[in-house]
Short mmCIF file of the C-alpha atoms (twelve columns), coordinates in Angstrom:
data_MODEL
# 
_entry.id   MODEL 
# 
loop_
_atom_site.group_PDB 
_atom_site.id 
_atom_site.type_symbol 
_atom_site.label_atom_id 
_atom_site.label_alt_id 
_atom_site.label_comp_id 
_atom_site.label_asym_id 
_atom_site.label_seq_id 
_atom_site.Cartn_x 
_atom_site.Cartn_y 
_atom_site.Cartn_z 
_atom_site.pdbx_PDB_model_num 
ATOM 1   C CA . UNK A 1   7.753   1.954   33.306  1 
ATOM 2   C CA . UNK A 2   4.921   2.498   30.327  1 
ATOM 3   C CA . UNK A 3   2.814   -0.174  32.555  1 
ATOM 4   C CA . UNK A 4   2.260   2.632   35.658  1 
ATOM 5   C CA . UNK A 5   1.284   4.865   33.897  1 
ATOM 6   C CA . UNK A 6   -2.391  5.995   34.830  1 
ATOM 7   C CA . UNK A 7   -5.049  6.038   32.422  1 
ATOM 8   C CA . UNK A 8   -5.244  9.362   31.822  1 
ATOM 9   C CA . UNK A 9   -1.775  10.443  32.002  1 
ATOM 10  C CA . UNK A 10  -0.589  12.695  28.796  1 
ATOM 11  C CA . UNK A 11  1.840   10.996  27.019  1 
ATOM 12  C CA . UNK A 12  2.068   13.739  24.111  1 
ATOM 13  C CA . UNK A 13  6.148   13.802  23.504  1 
ATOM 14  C CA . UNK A 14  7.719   16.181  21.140  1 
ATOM 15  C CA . UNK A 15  7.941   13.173  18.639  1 
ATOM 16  C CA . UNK A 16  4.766   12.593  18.311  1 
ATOM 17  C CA . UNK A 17  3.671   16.407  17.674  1 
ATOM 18  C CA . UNK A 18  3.317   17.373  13.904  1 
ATOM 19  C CA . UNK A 19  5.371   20.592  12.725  1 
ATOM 20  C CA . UNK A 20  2.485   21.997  11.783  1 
ATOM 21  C CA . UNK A 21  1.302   22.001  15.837  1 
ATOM 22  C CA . UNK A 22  4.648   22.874  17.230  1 
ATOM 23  C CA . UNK A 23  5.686   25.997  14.838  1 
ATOM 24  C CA . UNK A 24  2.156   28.076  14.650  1 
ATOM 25  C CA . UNK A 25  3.703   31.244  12.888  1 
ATOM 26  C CA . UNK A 26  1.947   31.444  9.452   1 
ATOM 27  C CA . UNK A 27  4.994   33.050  8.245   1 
ATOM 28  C CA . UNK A 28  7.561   30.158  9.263   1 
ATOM 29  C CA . UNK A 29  4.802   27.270  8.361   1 
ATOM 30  C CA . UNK A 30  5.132   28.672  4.847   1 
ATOM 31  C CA . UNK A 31  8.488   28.678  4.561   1 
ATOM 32  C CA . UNK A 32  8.381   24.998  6.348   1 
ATOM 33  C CA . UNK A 33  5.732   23.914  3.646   1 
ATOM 34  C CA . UNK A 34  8.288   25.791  0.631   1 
ATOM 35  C CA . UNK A 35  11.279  23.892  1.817   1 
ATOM 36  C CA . UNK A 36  9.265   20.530  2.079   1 
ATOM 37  C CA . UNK A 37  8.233   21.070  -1.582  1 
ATOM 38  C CA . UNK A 38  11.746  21.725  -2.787  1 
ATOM 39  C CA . UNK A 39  13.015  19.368  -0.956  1 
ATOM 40  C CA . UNK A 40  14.534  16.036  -3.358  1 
ATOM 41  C CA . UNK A 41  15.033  14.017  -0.235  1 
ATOM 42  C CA . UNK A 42  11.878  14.168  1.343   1 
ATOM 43  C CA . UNK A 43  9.864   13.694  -2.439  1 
ATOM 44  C CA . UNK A 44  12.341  10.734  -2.473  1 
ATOM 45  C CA . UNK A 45  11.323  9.402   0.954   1 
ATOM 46  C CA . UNK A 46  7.534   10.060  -0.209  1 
ATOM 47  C CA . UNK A 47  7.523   8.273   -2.986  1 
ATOM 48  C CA . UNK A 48  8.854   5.226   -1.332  1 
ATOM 49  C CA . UNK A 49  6.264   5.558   1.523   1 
ATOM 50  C CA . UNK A 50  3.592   5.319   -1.652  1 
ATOM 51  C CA . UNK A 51  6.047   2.817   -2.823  1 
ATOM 52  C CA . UNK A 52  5.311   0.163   0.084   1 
ATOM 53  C CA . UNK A 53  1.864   0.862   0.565   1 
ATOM 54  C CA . UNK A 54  1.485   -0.847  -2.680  1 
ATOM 55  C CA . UNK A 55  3.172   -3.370  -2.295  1 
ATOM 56  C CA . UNK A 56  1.425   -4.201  1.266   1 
ATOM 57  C CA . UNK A 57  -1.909  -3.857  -0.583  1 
ATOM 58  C CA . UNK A 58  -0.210  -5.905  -3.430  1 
ATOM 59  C CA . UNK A 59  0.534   -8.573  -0.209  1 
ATOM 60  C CA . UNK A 60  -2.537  -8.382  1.244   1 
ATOM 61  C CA . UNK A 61  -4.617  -9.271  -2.021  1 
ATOM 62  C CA . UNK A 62  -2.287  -12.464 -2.364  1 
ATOM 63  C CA . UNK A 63  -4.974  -13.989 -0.007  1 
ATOM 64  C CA . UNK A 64  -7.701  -13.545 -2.337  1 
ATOM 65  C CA . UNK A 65  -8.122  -16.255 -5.074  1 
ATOM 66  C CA . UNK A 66  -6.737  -14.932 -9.055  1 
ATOM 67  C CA . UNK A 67  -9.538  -15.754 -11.424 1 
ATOM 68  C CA . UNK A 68  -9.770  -15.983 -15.202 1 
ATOM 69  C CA . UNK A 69  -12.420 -15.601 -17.706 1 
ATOM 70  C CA . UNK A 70  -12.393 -17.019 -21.198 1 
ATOM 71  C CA . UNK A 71  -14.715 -16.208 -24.130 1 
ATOM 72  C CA . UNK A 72  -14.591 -17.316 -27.422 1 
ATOM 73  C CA . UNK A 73  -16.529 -17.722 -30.735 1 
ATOM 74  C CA . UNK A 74  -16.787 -19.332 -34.063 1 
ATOM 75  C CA . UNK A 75  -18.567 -19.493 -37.278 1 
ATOM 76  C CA . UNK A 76  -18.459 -21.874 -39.848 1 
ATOM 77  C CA . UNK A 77  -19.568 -21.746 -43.227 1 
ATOM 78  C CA . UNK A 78  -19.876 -25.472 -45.081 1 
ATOM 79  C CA . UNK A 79  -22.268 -25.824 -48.088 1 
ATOM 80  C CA . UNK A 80  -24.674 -22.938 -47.239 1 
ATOM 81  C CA . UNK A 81  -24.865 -23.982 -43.855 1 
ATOM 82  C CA . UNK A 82  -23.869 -21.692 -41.070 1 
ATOM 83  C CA . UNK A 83  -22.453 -23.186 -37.667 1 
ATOM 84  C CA . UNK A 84  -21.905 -20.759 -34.856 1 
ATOM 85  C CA . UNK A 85  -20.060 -21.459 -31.847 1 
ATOM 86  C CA . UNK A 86  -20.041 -20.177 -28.489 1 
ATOM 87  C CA . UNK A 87  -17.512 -21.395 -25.632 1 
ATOM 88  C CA . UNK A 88  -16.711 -19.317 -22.470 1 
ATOM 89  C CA . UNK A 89  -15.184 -20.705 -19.806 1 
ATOM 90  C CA . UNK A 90  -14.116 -19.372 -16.123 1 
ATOM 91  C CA . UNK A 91  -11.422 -20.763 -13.633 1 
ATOM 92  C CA . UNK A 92  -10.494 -19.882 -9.899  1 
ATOM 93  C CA . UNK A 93  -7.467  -20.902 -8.097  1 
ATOM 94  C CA . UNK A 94  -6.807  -20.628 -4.312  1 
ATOM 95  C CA . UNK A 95  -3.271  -21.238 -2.549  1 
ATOM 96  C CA . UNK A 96  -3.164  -22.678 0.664   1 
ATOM 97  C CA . UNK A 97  -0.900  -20.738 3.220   1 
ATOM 98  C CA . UNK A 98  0.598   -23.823 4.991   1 
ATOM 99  C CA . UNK A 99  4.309   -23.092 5.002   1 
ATOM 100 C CA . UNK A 100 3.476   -19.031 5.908   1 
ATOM 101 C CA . UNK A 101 4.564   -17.823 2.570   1 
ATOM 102 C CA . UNK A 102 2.135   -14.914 2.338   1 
ATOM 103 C CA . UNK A 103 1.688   -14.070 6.101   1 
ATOM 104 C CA . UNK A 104 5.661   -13.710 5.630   1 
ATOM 105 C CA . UNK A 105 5.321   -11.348 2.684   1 
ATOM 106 C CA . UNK A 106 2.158   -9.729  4.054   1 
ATOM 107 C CA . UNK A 107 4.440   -8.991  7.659   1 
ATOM 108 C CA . UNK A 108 7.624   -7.893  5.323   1 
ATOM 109 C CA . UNK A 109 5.773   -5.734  3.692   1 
ATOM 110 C CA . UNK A 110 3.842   -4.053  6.798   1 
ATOM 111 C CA . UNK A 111 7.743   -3.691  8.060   1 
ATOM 112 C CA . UNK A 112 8.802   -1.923  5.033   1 
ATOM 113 C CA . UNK A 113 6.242   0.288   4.834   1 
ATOM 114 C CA . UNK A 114 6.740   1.591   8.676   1 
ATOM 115 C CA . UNK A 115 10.720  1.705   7.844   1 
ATOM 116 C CA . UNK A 116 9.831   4.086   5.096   1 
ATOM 117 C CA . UNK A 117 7.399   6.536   6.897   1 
ATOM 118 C CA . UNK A 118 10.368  6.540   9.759   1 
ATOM 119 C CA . UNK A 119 12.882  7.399   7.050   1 
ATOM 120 C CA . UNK A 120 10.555  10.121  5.667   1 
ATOM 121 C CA . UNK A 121 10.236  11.381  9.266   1 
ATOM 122 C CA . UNK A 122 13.802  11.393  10.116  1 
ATOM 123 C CA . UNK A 123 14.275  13.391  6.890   1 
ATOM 124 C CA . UNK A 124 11.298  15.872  7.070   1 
ATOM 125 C CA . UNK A 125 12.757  16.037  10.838  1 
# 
């Protein structure tokens, strides 16, 4: 049915339409804002929104390889003498994705987060 549809056809639906477009009263978009505000639900839903989009950024920077840096130092006094050591040392790890581990996570989270911004649009709705 979507196929057919020509090029330029408007497929705008009432869904898609933001509250702020389809209630234009200053008066009532206050009140709309207000209630939003107030409302523990919708902060709720919010917050888990923020919620997954960190952990799909966490998911997405699983790719990238962890890497360490180690400094350290040392002096030595013996007869007079001074010794002074210096050691600093770096290491880089990389996992292979064979078995899909991360693309898994990286796809569960992308889900999650779109469940969330439907939940906070079913309760904003």
């Amino acid at each position: 049915m979507y196929s057919n549809l020509p090029a330029d056809a408007d497929t705008t639906t009432l869904a898609s339409l933001s509250w702020r477009e389809m209630f234009t009263a200053p008066k009532l978009q206050s009140l709309i804002g207000t209630g939003l505000e107030r409302n523990t639900n919708f902060n709720v839903a919010r917050l888990r929104v923020e919620a997954a989009e960190a952990a799909l950024l966490t998911a997405k920077l699983s790719y990238l390889p962890p890497l360490g840096l180690n400094a350290e130092g040392n002096v030595v006094r013996q007869d007079g003498a001074t010794a002074k050591t210096y050691n600093v040392g770096a290491s880089a790890s990389w996992e292979l994705d064979i078995f899909g581990k991360l693309a898994a996570a990286k796809h569960g989270a992308a889900a999650a987060l779109q469940g969330s911004r439907d939940y906070r649009q079913a309760v904003q709705t």
